[in-house]
N, C-alpha and C positions, 0 to 999 in steps of 0.2 A: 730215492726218487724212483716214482713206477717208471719202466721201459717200455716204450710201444713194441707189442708184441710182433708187428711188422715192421722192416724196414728198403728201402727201395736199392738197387743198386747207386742210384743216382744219386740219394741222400746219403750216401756212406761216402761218393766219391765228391762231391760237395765237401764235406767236414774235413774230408783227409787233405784235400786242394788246400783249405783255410788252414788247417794244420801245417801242412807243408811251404806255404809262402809263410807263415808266421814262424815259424822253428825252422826250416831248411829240412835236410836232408836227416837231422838230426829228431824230430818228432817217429813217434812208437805208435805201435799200432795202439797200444791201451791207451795215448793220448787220443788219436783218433775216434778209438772208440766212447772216450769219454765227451770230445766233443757230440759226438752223433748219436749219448746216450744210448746205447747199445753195447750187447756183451763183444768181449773180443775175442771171443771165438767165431763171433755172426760174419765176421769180415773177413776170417780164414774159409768159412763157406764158400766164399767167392771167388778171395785171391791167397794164390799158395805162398807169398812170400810178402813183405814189406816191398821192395823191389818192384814188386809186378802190379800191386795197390800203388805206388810213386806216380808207375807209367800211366796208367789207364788216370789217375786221378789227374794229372797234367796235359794231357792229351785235348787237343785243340777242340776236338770234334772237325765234324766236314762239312759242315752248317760256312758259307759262303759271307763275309762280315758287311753289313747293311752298305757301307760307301763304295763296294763293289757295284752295287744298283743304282748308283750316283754316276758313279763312270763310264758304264753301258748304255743309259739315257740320262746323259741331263740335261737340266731347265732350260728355258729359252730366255731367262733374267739376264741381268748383266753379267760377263762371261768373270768378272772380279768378286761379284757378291759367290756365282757357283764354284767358285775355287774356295770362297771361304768359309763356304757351308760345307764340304768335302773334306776340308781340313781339319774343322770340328769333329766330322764323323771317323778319320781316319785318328786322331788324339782322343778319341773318349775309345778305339779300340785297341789300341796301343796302350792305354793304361791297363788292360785287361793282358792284355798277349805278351809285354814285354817280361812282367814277372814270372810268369811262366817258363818263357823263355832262356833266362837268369840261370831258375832254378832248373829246369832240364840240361844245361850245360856242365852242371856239377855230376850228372849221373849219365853219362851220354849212350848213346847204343854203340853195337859194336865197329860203325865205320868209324864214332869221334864226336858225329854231329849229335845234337839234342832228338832226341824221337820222333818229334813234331815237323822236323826239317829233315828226317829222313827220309825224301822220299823222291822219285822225277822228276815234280813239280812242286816244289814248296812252295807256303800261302805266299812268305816275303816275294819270289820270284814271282809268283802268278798279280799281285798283288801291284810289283814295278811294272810288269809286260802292261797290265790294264792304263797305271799312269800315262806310261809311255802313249800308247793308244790314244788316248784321252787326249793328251797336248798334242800330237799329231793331228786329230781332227781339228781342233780347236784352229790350231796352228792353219789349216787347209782353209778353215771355213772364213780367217780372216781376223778372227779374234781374240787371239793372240799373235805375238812377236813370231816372225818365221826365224828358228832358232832350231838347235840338237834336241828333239823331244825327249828324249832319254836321259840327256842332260838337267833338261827343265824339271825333268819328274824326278830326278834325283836331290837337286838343289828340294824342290819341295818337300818333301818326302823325310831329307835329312833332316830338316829345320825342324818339323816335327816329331820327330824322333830324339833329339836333343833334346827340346821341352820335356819330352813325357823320363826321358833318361833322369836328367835331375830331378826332377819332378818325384823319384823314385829312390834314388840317391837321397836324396833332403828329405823324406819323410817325416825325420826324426828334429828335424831343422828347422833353419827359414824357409818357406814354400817361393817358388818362384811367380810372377804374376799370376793373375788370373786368366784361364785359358781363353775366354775371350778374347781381352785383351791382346793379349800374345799374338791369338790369330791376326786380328787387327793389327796390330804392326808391322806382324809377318808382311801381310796380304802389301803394306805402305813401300816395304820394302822390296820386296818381289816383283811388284808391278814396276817399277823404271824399268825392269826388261824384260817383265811378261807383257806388257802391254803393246798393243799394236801402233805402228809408228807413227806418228803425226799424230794421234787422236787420244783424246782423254776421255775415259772412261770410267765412271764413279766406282 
C-alpha cells in the first residue's frame, strides 16, 4: 500500500492514542506505525523512545472542555433543564478523558500521578472549583436548594462519572442505558434536593 509521503505530527499522535487505548501500554511503535500507515522510523523523527510517543499521545491538550462555557454563562431556561444539558456535555467528555485517564495511570510520571494530572491545577480540580461556582450562584440567585455547593457538585459530578465508568468497564458487555435517559433520571432524582423549596420546577 503507497505511504503518504507527508505525515503530521498530529496524525501520528492520533493513531498511537487509538493504538494505545486499544492494546494498553503493550502496542509497538511498528503497530503504530502500521496504524498511521507510515514507516517507523518517521516516528522516531519525532519521539526518541516508545515512552515519550505514550506521553505526548495521551496528553489532554490545554484546549478548555466545551461544559466549562456552560458553567461561566448559563441559560436563563429552567435552572433543571440547564443542569441537564451540562450533564450531557460533561458525560460525552468524560467518555473521552476517562480512558485516557486509565491508561496514563499504568505509566505515571515521576510524582505517581498520570501526566495529565500532573500539574497546580489539574482539569478534574479546575473542573469541581467551576461546579462548585456554578451551584453557588445558582444556589444565591434562588434557584436552587441553599445547600454545601461543593457537596451538590460532587454528588453531580460522581453520578456522572459512574455512568461513563461502566459505561467503559462494559464495553465488551451489556451497555448500561442510554445516556439520555440516565441523565433524565439522574436530573428526577437529584432534584428532591437540588430543587428550591416550596416550588416545582420542570
Amino acid at each position: 500500500m503507497a505511504r503518504p509521503s507527508v505525515i503530521t505530527e498530529a496524525q501520528i499522535l492520533r493513531a498511537a492514542r487509538d493504538e494505545f487505548l486499544e492494546k494498553g501500554i503493550r502496542a509497538t511503535t511498528a503497530d503504530v506505525a502500521r496504524r498511521a500507515k507510515i514507516a517507523e522510523g518517521s516516528i522516531f523523527k519525532r519521539f526518541q523512545t516508545k515512552h515519550e510517543l505514550f506521553f505526548a499521545a495521551m496528553h489532554l491538550g490545554s484546549a478548555e472542555p466545551a461544559f466549562f462555557g456552560l458553567l461561566d454563562a448559563p441559560g436563563n431556561g429552567p435552572p433543571r433543564e440547564e443542569l441537564a444539558k451540562i450533564a450531557l456535555e460533561i458525560l460525552v467528555f468524560l467518555r473521552t478523558l476517562l480512558p485516557l485517564v486509565m491508561m496514563s495511570w499504568s505509566n505515571p510520571s515521576p510524582s505517581g500521578l498520570p501526566r495529565p494530572l500532573d500539574t497546580p491545577n489539574p482539569l478534574p480540580l479546575r473542573a469541581m472549583q467551576k461546579l462548585t461556582a456554578f451551584f453557588e450562584q445558582q444556589m444565591r440567585a434562588g434557584r436552587m436548594r441553599r445547600q454545601d455547593p461543593e457537596v451538590a457538585a460532587r454528588v453531580f459530578l460522581g453520578a456522572i462519572q459512574n455512568y461513563v465508568f461502566f459505561e467503559v468497564l462494559l464495553k465488551a458487555g451489556k451497555a448500561p442505558m442510554p445516556a439520555p435517559k440516565f441523565v433524565k433520571r439522574m436530573m428526577d432524582a437529584l432534584w428532591q434536593g437540588f430543587g428550591p423549596a416550596g416550588k416545582e420546577i420542570p
